[in-house]
PyMOL Python script that loads the backbone (N, CA, C, O; Angstrom):
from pymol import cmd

cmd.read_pdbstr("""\
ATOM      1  N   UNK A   1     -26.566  51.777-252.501  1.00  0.00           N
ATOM      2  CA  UNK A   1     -27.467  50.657-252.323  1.00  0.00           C
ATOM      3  C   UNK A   1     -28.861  51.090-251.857  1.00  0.00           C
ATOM      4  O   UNK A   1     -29.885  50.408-251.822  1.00  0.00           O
ATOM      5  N   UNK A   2     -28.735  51.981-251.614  1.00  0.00           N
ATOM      6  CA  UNK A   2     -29.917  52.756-250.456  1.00  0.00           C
ATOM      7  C   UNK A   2     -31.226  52.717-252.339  1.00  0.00           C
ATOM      8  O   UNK A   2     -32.202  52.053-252.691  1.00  0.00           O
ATOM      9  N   UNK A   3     -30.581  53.582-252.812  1.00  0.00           N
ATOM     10  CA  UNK A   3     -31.330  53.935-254.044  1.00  0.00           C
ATOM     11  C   UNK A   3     -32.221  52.418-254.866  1.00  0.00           C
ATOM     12  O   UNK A   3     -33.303  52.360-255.451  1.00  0.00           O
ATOM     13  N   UNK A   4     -31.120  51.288-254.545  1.00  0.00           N
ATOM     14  CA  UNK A   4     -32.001  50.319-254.925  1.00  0.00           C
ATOM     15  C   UNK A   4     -32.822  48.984-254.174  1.00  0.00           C
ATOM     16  O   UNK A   4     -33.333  47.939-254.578  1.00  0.00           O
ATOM     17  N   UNK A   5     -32.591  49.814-252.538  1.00  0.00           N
ATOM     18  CA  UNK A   5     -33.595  49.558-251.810  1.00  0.00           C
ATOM     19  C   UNK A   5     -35.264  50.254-252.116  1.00  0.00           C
ATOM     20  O   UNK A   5     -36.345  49.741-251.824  1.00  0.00           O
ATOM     21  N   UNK A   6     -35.045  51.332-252.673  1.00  0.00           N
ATOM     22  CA  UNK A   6     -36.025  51.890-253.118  1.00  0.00           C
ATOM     23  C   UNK A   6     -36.827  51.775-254.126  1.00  0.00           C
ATOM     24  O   UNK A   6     -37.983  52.190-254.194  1.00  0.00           O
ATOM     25  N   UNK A   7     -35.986  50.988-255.234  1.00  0.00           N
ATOM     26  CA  UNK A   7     -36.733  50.929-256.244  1.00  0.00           C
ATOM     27  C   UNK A   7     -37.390  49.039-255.860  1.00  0.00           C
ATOM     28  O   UNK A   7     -38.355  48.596-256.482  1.00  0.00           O
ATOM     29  N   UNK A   8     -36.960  48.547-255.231  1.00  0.00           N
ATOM     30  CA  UNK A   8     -37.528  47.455-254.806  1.00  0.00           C
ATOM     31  C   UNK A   8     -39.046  47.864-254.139  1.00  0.00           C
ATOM     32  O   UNK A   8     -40.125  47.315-254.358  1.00  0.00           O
ATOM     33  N   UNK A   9     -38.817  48.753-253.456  1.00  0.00           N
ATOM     34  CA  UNK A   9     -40.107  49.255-252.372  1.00  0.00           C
ATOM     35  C   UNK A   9     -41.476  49.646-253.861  1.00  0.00           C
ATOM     36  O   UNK A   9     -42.522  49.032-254.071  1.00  0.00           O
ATOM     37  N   UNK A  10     -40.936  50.787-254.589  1.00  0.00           N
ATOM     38  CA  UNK A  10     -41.409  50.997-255.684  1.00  0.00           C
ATOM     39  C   UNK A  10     -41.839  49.841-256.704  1.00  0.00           C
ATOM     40  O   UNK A  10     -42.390  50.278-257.715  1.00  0.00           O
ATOM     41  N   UNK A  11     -41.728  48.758-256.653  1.00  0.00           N
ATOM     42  CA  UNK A  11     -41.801  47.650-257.396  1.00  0.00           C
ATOM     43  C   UNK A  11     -43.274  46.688-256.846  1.00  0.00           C
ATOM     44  O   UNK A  11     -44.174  46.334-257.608  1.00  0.00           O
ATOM     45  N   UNK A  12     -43.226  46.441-255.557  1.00  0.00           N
ATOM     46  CA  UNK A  12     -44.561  45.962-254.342  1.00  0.00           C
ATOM     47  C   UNK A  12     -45.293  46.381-255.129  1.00  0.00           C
ATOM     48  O   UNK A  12     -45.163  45.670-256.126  1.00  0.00           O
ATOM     49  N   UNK A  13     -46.244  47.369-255.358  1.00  0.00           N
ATOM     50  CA  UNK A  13     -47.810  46.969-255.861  1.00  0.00           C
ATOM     51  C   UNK A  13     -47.891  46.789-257.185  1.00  0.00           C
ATOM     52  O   UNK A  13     -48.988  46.326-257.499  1.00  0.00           O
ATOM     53  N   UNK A  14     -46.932  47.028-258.377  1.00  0.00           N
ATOM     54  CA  UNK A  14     -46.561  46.236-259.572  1.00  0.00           C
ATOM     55  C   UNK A  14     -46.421  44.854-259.551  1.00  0.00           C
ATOM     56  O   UNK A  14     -46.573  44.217-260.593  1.00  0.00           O
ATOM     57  N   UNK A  15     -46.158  44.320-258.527  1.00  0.00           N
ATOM     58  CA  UNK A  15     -45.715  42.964-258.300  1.00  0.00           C
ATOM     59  C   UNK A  15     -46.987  42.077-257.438  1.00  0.00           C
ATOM     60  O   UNK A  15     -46.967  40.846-257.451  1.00  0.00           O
ATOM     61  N   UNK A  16     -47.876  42.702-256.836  1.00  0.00           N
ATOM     62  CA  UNK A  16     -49.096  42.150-256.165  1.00  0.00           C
ATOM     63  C   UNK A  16     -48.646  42.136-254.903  1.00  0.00           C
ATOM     64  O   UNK A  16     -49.012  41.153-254.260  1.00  0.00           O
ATOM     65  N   UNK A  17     -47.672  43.253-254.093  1.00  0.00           N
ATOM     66  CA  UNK A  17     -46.747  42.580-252.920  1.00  0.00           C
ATOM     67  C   UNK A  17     -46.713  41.425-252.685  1.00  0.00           C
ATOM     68  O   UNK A  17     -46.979  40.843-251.633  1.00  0.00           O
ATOM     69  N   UNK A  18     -46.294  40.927-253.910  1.00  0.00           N
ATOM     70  CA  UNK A  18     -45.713  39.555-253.522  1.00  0.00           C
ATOM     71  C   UNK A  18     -43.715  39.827-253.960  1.00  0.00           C
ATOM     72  O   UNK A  18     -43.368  40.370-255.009  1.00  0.00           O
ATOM     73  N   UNK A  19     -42.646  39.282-252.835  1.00  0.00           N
ATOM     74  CA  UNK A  19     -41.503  39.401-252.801  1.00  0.00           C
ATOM     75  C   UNK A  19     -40.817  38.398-253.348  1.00  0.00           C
ATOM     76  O   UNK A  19     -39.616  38.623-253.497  1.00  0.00           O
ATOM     77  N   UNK A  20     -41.330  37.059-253.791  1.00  0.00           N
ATOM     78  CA  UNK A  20     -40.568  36.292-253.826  1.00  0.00           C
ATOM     79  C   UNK A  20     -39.268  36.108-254.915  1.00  0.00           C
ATOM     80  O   UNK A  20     -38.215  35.510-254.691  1.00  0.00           O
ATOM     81  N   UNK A  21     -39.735  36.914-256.347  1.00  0.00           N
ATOM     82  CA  UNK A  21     -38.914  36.936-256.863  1.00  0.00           C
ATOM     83  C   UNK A  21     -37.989  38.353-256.770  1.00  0.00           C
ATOM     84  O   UNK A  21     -37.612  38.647-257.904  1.00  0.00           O
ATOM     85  N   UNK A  22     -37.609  39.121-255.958  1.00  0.00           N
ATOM     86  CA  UNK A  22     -37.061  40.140-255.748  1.00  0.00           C
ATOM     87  C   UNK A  22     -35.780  39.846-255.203  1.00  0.00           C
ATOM     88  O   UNK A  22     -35.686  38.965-254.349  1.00  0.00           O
ATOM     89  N   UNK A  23     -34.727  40.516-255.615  1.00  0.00           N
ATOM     90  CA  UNK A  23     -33.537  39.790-255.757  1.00  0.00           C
ATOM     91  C   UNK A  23     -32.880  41.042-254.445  1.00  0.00           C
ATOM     92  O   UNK A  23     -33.213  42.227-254.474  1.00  0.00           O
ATOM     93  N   UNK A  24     -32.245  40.648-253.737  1.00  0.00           N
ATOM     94  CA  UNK A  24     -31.572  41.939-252.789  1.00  0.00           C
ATOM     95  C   UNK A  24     -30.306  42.350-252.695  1.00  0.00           C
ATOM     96  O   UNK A  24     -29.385  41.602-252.365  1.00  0.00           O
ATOM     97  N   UNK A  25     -30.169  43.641-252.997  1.00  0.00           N
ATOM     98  CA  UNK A  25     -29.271  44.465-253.872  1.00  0.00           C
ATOM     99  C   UNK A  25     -28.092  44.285-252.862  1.00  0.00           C
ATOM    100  O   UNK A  25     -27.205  44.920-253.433  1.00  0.00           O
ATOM    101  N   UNK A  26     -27.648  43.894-251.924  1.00  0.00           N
ATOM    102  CA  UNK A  26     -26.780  43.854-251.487  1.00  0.00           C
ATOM    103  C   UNK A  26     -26.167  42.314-250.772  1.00  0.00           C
ATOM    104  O   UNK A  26     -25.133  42.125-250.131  1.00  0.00           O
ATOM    105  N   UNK A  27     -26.969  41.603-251.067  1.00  0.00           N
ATOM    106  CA  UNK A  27     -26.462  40.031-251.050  1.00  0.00           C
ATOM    107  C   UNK A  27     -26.881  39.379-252.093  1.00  0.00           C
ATOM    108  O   UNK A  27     -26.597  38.182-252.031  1.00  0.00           O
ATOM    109  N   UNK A  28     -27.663  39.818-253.392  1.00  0.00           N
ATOM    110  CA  UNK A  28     -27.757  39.017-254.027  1.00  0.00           C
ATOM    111  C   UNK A  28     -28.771  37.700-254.320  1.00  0.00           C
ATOM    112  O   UNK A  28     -29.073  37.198-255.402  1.00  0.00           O
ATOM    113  N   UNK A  29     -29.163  37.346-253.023  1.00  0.00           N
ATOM    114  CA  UNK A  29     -30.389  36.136-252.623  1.00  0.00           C
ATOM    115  C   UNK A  29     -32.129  36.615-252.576  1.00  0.00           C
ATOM    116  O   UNK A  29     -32.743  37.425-251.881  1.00  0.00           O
ATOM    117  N   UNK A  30     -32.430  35.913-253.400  1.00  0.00           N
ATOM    118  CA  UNK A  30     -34.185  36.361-253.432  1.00  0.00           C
ATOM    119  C   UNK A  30     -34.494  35.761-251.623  1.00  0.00           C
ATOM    120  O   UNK A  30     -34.816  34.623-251.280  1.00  0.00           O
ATOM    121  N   UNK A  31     -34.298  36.759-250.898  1.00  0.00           N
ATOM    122  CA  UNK A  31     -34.723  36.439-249.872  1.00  0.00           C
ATOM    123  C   UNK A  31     -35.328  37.861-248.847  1.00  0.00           C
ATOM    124  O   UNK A  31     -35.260  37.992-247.625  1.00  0.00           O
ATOM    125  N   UNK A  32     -35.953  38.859-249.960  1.00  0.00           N
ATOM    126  CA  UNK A  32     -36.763  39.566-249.624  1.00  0.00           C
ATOM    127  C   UNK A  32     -38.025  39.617-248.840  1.00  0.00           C
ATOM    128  O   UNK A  32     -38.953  38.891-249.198  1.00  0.00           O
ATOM    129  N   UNK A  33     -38.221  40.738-247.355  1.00  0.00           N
ATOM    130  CA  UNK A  33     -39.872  40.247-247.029  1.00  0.00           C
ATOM    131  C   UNK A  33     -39.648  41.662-246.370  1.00  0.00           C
ATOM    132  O   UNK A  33     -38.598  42.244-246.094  1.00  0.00           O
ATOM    133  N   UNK A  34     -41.392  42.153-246.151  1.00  0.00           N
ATOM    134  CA  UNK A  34     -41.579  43.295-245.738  1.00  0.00           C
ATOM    135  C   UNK A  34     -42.466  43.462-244.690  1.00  0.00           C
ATOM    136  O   UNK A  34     -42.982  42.381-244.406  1.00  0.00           O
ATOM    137  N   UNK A  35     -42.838  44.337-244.029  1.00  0.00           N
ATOM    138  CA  UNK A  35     -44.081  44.190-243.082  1.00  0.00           C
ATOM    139  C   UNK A  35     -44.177  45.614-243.177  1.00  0.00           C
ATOM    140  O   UNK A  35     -43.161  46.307-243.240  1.00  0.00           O
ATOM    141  N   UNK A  36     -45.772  46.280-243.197  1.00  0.00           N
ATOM    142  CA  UNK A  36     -46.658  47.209-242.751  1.00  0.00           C
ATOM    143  C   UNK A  36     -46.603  47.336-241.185  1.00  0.00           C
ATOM    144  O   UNK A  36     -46.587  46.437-240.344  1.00  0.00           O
ATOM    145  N   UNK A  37     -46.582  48.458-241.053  1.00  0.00           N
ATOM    146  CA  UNK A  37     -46.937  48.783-239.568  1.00  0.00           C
ATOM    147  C   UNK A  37     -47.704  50.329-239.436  1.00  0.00           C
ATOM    148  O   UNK A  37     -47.143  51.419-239.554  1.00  0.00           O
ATOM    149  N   UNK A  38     -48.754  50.145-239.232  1.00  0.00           N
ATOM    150  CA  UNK A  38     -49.309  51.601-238.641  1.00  0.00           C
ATOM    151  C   UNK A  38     -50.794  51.570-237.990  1.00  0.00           C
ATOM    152  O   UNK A  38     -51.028  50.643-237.213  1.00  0.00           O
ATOM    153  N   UNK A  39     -51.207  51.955-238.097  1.00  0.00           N
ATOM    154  CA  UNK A  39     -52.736  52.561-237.654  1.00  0.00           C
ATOM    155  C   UNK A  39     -54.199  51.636-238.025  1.00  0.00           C
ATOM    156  O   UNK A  39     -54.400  51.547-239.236  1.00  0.00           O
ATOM    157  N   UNK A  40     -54.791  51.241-237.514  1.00  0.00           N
ATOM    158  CA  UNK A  40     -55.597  50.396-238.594  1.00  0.00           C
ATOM    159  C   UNK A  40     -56.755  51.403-239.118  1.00  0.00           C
ATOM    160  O   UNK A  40     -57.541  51.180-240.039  1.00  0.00           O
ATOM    161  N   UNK A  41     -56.677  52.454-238.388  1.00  0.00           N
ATOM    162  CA  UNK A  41     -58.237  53.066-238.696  1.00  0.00           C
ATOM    163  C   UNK A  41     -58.042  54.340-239.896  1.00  0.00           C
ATOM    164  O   UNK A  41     -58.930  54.801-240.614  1.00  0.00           O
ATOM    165  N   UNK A  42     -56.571  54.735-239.852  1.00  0.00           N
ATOM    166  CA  UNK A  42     -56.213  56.010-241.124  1.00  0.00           C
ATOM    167  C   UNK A  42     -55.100  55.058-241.784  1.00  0.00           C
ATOM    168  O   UNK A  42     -54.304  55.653-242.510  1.00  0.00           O
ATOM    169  N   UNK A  43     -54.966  54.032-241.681  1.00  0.00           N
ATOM    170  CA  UNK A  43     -53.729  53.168-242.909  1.00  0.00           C
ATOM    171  C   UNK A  43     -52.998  53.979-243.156  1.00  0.00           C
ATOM    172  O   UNK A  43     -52.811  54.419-244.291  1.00  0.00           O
ATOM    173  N   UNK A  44     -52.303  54.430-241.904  1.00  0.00           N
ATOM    174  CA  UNK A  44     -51.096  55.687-241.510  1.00  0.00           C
ATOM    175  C   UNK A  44     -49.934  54.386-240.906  1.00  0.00           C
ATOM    176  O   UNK A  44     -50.253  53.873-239.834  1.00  0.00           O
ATOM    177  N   UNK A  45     -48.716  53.914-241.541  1.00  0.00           N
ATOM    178  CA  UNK A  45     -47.823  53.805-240.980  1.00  0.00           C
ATOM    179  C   UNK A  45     -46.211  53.462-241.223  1.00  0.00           C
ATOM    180  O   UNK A  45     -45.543  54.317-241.805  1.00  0.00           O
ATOM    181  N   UNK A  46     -45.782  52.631-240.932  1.00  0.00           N
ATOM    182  CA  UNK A  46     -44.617  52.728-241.787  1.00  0.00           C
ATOM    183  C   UNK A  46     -43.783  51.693-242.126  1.00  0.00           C
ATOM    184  O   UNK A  46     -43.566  51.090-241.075  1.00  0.00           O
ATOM    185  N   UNK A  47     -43.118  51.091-243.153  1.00  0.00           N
ATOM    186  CA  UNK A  47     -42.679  50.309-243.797  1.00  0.00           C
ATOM    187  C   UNK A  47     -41.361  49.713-243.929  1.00  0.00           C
ATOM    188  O   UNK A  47     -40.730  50.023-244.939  1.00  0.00           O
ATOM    189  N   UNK A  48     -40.811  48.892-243.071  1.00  0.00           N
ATOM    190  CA  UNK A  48     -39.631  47.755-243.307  1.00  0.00           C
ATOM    191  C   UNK A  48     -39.536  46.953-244.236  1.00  0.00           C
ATOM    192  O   UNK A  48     -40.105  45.862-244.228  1.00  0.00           O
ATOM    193  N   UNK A  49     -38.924  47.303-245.019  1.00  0.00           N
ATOM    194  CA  UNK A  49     -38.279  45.724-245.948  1.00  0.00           C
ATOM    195  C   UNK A  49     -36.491  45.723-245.661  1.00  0.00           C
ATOM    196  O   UNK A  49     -35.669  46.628-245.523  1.00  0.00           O
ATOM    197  N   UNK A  50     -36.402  44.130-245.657  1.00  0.00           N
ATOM    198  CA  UNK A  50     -35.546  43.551-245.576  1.00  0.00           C
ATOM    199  C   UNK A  50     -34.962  42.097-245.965  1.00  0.00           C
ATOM    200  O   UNK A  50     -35.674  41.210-246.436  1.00  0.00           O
ATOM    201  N   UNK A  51     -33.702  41.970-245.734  1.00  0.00           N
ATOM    202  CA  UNK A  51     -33.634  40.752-246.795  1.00  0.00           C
ATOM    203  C   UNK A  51     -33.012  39.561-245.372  1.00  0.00           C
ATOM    204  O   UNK A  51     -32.275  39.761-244.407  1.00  0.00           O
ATOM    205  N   UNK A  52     -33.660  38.481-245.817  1.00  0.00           N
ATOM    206  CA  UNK A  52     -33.845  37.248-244.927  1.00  0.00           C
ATOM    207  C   UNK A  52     -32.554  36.738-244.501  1.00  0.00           C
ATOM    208  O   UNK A  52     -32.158  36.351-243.401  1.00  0.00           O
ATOM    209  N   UNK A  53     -31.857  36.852-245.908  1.00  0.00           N
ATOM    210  CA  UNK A  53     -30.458  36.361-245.901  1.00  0.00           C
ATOM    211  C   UNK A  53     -29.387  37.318-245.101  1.00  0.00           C
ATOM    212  O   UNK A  53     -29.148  37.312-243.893  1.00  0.00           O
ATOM    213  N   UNK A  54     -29.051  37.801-245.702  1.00  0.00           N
ATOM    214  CA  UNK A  54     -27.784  38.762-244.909  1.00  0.00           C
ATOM    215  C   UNK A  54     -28.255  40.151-243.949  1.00  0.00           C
ATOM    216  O   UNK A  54     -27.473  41.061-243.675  1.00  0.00           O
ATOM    217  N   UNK A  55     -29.812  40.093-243.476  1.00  0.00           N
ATOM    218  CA  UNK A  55     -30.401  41.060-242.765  1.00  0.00           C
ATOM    219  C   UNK A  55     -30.003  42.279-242.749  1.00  0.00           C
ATOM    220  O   UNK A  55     -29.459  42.717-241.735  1.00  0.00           O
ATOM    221  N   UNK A  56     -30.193  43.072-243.870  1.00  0.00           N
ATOM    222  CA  UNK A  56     -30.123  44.113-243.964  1.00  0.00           C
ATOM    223  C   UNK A  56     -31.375  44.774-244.793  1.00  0.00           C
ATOM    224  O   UNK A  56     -32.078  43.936-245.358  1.00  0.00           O
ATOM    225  N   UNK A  57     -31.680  45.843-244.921  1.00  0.00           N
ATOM    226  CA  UNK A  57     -32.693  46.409-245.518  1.00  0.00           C
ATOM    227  C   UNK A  57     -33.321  47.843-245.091  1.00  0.00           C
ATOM    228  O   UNK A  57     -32.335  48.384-244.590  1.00  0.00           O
ATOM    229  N   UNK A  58     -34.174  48.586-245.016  1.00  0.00           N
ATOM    230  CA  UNK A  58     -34.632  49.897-244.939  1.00  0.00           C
ATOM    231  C   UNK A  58     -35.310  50.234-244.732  1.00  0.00           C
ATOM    232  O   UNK A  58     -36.140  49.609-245.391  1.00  0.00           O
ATOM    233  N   UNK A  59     -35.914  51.088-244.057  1.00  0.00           N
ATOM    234  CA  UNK A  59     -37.195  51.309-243.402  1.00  0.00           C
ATOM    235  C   UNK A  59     -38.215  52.628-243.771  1.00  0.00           C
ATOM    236  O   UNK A  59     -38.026  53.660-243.127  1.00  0.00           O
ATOM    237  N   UNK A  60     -39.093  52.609-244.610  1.00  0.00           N
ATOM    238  CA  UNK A  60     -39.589  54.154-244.733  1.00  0.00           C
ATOM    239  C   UNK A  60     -40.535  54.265-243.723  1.00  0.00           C
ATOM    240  O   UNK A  60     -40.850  53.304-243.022  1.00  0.00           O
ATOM    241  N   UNK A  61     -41.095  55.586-243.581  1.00  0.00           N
ATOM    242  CA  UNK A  61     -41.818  56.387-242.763  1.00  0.00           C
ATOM    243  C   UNK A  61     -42.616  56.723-242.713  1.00  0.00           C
ATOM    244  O   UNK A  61     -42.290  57.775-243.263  1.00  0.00           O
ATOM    245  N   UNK A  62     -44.177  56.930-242.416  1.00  0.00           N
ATOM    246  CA  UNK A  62     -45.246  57.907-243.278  1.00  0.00           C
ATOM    247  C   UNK A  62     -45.787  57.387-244.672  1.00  0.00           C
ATOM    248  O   UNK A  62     -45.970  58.081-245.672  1.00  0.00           O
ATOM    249  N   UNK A  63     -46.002  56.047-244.542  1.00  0.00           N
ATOM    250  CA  UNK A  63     -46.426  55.736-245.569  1.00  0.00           C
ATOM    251  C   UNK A  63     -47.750  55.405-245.456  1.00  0.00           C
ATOM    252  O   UNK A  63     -48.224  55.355-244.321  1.00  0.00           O
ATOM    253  N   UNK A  64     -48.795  55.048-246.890  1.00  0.00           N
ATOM    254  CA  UNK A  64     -50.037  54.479-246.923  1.00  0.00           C
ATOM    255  C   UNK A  64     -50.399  53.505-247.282  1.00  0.00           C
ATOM    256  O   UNK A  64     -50.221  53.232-248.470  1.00  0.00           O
ATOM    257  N   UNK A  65     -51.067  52.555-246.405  1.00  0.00           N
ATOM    258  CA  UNK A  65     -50.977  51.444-246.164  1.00  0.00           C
ATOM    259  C   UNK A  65     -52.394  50.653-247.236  1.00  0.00           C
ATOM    260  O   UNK A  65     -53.576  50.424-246.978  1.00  0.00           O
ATOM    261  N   UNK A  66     -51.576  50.432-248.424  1.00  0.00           N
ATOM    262  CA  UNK A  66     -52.390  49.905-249.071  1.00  0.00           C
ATOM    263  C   UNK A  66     -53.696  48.863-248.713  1.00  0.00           C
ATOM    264  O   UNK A  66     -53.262  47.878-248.117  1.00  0.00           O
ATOM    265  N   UNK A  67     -55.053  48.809-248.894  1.00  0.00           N
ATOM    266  CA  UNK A  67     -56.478  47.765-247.993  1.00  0.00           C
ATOM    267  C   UNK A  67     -56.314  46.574-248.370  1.00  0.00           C
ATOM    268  O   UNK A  67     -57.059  45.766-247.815  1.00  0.00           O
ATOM    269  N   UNK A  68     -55.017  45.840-249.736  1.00  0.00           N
ATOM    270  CA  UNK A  68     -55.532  44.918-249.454  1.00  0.00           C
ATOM    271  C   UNK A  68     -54.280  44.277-248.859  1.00  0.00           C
ATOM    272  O   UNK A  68     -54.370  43.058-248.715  1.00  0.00           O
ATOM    273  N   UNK A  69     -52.951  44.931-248.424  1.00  0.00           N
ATOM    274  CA  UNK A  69     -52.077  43.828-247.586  1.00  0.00           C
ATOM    275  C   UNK A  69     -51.973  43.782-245.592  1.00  0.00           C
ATOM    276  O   UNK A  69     -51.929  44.542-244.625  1.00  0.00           O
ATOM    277  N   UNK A  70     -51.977  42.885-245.808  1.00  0.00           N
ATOM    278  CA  UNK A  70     -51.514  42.659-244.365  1.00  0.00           C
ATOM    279  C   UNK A  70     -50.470  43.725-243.681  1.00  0.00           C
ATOM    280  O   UNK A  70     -49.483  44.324-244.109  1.00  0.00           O
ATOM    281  N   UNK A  71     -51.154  43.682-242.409  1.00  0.00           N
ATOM    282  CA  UNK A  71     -50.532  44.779-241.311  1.00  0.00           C
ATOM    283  C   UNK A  71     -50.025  44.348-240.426  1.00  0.00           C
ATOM    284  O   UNK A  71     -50.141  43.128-240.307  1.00  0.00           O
ATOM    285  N   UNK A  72     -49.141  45.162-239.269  1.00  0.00           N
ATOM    286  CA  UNK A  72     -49.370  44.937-237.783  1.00  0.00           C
ATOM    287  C   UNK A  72     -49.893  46.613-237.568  1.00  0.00           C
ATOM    288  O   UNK A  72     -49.666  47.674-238.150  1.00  0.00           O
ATOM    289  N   UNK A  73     -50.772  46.149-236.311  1.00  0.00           N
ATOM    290  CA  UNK A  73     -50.912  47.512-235.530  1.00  0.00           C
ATOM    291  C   UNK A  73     -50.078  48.109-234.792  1.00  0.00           C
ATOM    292  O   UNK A  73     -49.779  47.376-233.849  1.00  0.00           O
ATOM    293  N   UNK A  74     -49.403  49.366-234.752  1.00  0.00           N
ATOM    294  CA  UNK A  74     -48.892  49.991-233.727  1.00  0.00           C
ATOM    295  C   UNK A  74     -48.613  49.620-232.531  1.00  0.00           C
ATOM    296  O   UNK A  74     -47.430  49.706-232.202  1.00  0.00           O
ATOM    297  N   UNK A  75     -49.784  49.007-231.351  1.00  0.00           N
ATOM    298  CA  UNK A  75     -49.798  48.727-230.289  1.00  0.00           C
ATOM    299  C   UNK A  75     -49.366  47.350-230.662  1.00  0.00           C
ATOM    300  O   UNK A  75     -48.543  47.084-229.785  1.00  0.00           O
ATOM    301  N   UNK A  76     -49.444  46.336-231.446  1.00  0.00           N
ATOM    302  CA  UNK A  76     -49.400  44.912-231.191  1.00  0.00           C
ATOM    303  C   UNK A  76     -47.637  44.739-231.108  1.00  0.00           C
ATOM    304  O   UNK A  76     -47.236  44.205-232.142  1.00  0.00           O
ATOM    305  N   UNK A  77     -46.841  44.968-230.419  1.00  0.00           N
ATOM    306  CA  UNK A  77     -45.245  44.857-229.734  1.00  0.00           C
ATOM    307  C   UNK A  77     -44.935  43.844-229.970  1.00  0.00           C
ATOM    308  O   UNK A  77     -43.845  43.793-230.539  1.00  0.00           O
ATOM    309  N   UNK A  78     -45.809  42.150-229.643  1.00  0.00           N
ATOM    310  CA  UNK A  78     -45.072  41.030-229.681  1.00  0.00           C
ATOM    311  C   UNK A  78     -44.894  40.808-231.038  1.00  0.00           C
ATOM    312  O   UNK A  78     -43.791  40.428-231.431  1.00  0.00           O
ATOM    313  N   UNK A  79     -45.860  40.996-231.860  1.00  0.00           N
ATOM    314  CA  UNK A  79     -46.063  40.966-233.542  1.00  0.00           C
ATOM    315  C   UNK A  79     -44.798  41.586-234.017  1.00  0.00           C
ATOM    316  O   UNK A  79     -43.857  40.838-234.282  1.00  0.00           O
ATOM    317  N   UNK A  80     -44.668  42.918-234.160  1.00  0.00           N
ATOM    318  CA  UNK A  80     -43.813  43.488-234.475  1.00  0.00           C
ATOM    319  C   UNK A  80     -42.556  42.516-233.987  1.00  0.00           C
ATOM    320  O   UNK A  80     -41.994  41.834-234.844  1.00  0.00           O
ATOM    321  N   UNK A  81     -42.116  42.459-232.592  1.00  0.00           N
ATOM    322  CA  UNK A  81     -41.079  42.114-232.578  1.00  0.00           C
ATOM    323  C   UNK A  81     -40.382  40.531-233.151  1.00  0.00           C
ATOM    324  O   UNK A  81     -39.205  40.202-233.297  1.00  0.00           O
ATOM    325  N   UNK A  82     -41.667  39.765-233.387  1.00  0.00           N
ATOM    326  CA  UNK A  82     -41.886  38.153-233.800  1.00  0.00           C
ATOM    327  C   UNK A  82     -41.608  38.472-235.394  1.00  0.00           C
ATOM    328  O   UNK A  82     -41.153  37.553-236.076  1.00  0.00           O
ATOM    329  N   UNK A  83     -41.808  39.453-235.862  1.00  0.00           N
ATOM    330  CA  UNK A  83     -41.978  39.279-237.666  1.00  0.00           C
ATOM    331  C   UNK A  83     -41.143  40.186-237.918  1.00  0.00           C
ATOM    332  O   UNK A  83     -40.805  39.820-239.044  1.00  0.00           O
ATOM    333  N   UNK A  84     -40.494  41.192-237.695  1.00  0.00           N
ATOM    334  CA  UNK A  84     -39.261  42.321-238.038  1.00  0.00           C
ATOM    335  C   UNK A  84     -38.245  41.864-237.180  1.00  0.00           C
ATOM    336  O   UNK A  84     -38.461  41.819-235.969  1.00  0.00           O
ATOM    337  N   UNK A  85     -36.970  41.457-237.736  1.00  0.00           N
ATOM    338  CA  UNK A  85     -35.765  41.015-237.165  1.00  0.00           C
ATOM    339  C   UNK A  85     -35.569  42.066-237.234  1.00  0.00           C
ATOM    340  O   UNK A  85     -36.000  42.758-238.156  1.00  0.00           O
ATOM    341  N   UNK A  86     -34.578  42.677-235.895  1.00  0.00           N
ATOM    342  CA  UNK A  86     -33.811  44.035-236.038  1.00  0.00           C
ATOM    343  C   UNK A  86     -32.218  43.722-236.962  1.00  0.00           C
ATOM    344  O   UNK A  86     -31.088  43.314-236.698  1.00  0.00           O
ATOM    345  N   UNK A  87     -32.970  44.195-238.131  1.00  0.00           N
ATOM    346  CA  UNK A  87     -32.036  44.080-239.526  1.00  0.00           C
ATOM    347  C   UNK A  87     -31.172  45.201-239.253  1.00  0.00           C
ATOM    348  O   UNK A  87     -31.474  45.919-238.300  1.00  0.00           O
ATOM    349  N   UNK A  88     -29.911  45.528-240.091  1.00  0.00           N
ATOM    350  CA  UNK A  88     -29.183  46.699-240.594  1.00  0.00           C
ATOM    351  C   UNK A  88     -29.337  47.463-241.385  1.00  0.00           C
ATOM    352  O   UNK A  88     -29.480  47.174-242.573  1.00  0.00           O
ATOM    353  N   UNK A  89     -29.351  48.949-240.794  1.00  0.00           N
ATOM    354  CA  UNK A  89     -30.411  49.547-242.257  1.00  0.00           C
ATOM    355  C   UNK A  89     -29.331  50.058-242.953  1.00  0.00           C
ATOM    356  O   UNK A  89     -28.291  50.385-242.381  1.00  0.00           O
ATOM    357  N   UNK A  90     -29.523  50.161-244.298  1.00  0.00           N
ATOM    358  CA  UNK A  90     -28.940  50.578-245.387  1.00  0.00           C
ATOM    359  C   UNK A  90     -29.123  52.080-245.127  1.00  0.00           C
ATOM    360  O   UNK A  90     -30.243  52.470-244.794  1.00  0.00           O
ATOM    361  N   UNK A  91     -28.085  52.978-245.255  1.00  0.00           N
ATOM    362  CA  UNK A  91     -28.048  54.310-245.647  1.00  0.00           C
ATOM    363  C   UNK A  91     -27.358  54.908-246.518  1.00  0.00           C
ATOM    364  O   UNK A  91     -27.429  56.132-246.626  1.00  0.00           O
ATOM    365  N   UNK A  92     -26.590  54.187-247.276  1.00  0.00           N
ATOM    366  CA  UNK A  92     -26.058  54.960-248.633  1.00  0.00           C
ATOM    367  C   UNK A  92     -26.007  53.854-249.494  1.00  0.00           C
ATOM    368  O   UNK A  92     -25.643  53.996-250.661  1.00  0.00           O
TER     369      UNK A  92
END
""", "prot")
cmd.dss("prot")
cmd.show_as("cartoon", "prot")
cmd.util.cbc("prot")
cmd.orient("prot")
């Protein structure tokens, strides 16, 4: 499942990061959403997607944070913790 968490991730700027029609590989329900998190000044950070419905999903690392989507910053804690449910991450 892990593999087609990925190709979902791979799909975002083909798609305009927009999620809505993205279907999630392990429940089935278009109930995909993602959030940016890193740096605002080197668009250094790293990337959660997950699915709304059965909360699970994956997290990459070291990624680059495309200028035109929405972020959180690093320091902003309540953000992060208000918009990323601590989902289940997929590893195989």
């Amino acid at each position: 499942m892990f593999h087609d968490w990925l190709k979902l991730l791979a799909n975002l700027s083909a798609n305009n990061y927009c999620t809505k029609d993205f279907i999630c590989p392990e429940c089935g329900k278009k109930s995909i959403d993602y959030r940016y998190v890193g740096d605002v000044s080197t668009r250094i950070g790293y990337l959660p997607i997950w699915c709304k419905n059965c909360n699970k999903g994956i997290q990459i690392s070291r990624v680059e944070i495309p200028q035109e989507v929405k972020m959180i910053e690093f320091g902003d804690l309540d953000s992060i913790e208000n918009t990323i449910p601590n989902f289940k991450h997929v590893m195989d």
